[in-house]
N, C-alpha and C positions, 0 to 999 in steps of 0.2 A: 214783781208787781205786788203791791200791799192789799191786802184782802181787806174790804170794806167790813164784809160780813164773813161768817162760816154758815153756809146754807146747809142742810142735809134734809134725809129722810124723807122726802115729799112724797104725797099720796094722797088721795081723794076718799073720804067716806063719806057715803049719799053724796050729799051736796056741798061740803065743805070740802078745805083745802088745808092739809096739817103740813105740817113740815117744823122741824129745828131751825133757830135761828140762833147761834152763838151759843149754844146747848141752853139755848131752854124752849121748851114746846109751844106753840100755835096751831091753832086754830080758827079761819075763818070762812065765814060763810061765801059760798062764790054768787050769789045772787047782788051783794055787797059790793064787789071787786069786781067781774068781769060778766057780761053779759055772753060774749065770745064762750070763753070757759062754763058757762051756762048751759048752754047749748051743744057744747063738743060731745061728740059720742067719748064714751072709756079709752077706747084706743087714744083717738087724738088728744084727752088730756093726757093719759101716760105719754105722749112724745113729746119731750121738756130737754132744754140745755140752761144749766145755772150758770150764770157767765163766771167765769174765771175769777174773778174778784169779788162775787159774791153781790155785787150790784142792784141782779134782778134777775128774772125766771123768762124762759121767752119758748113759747107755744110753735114752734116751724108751722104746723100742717093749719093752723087755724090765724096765724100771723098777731100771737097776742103777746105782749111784753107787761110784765106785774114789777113794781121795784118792791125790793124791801122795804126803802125808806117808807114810800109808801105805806106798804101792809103798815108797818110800825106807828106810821104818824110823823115817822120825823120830817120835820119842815127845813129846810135848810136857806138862809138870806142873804142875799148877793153879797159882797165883799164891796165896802166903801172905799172908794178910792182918796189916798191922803191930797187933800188940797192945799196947796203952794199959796203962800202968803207973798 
């Protein structure tokens, strides 16, 4: 499987969300990104699985899924289909 991203390091200080993305740090505010993760006590945000491919982060106890591309911004746009003359 091809790794989209390399996730690591993830951790909550106050109200913010850090983690490594492709070795280099972030930082952002979760009031931004998830209302879910707002609200989770400390336990339920420390229970996280990074999907295998690096994809996105997904919350089990609170059912909350964050993509990377997201966090980053990246937009991604459908693939044109070649049209037959």
């Amino acid at each position: 499987m091809k790794k989209i991203h390399e996730v690591k390091n993830v951790y909550f200080e106050d109200d913010d969300l850090c983690l490594d993305i492709d070795a280099k740090a972030y930082r952002f505010s979760i009031k931004d990104i998830s209302k879910r993760l707002l609200k989770a006590s400390k336990d339920e945000r420390a229970n996280f699985i990074i999907s295998p491919s690096g994809y996105g982060i997904h919350w089990p106890i609170i059912d909350e899924d964050i993509s990377i591309d997201g966090l980053l911004g990246i937009v991604h746009q459908p693939l044109k289909k070649a049209m037959n003359a």
